[in-house]
C-alpha positions in Angstrom: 99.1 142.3 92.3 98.4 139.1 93.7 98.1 135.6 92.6 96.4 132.7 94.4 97.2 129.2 93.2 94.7 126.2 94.4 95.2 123.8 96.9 97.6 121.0 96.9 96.9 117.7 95.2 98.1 114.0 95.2 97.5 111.9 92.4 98.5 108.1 91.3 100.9 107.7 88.4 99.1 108.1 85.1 96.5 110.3 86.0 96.1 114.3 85.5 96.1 117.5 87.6 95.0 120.6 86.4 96.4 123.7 89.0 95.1 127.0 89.2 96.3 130.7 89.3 93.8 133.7 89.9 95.3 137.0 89.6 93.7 139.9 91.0 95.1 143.6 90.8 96.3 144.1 87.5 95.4 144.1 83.9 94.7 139.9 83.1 95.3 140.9 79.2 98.4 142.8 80.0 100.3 139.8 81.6 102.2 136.3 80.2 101.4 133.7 82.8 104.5 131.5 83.2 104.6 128.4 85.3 107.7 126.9 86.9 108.1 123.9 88.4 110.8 123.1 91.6 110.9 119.1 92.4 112.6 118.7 95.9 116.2 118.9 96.3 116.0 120.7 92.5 116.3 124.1 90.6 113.6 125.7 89.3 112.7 124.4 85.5 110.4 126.8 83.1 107.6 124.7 81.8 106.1 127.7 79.2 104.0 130.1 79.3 100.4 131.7 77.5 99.6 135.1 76.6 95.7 135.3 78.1 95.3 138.2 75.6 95.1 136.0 72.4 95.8 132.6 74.1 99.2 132.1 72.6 101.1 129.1 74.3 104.8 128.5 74.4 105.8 125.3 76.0 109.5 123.9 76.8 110.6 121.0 74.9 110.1 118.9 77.7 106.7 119.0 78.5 105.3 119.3 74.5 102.5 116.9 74.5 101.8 116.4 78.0 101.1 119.7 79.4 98.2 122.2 78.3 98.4 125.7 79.9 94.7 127.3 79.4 93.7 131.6 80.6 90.2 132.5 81.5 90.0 136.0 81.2 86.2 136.5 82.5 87.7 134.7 85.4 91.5 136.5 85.6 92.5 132.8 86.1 95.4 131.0 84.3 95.3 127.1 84.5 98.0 124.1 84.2 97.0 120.7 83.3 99.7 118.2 83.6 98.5 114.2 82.4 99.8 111.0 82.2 101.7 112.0 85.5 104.4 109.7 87.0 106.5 110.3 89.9 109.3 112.7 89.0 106.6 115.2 88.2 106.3 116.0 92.1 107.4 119.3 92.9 105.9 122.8 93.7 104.1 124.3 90.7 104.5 127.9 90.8 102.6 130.6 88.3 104.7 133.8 87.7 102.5 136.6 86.4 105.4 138.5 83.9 104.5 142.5 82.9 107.5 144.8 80.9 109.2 145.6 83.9 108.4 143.3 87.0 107.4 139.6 87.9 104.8 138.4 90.3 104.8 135.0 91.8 102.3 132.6 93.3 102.4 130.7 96.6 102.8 127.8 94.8 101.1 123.9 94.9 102.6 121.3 95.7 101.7 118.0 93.4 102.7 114.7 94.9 102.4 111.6 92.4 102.3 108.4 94.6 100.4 105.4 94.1 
């Protein structure tokens, strides 16, 4: 299985990035696609997650209202669109492709929000 995310992306406060995931080697329908976030010097922090099957979203607390996770399954691409951005949303955006028994992580992107 493998996932490729999109290139990294710097942004002013207040606008939006959308990141991308294609996944290749496995069933799109038969995965969630999670994305995680790691802001430097932090932990990892789960922002949610869609089913691409029947485009069912969960999203942490945190992010309800400002982030939209979207799956295109002609494509096998999940997406994550972040807006209003201000600076504590730089960090590595990661998607993690999640089947019954075994994860699979992208190389991640790194979003940097500087004016």
């Amino acid at each position: 299985v493998q996932l490729v995310q999109s290139r990294a992306e710097l942004r002013n406060p207040g606008a939006s990035v959308k990141v991308s995931c294609k996944i290749s080697g496995y069933k799109f329908t038969n995965l969630y696609i999670n994305w995680v976030r790691q802001g430097p010097g932090q932990g990892l922090e789960w922002m949610g997650r869609i089913d691409p099957e029947d485009g069912g979203t969960k999203y942490a607390q945190k992010f309800q209202g400002r982030v939209t996770f979207t799956a295109d399954t002609t494509t096998s691409t999940g997406y994550v669109e972040l807006t209003s951005l201000r600076s504590e949303d730089t960090a590595v955006y990661y998607c993690l492709a999640r089947n019954d028994v075994k994860d699979f992580w992208g190389q991640g992107t790194q979003v940097t929000v500087s004016s």
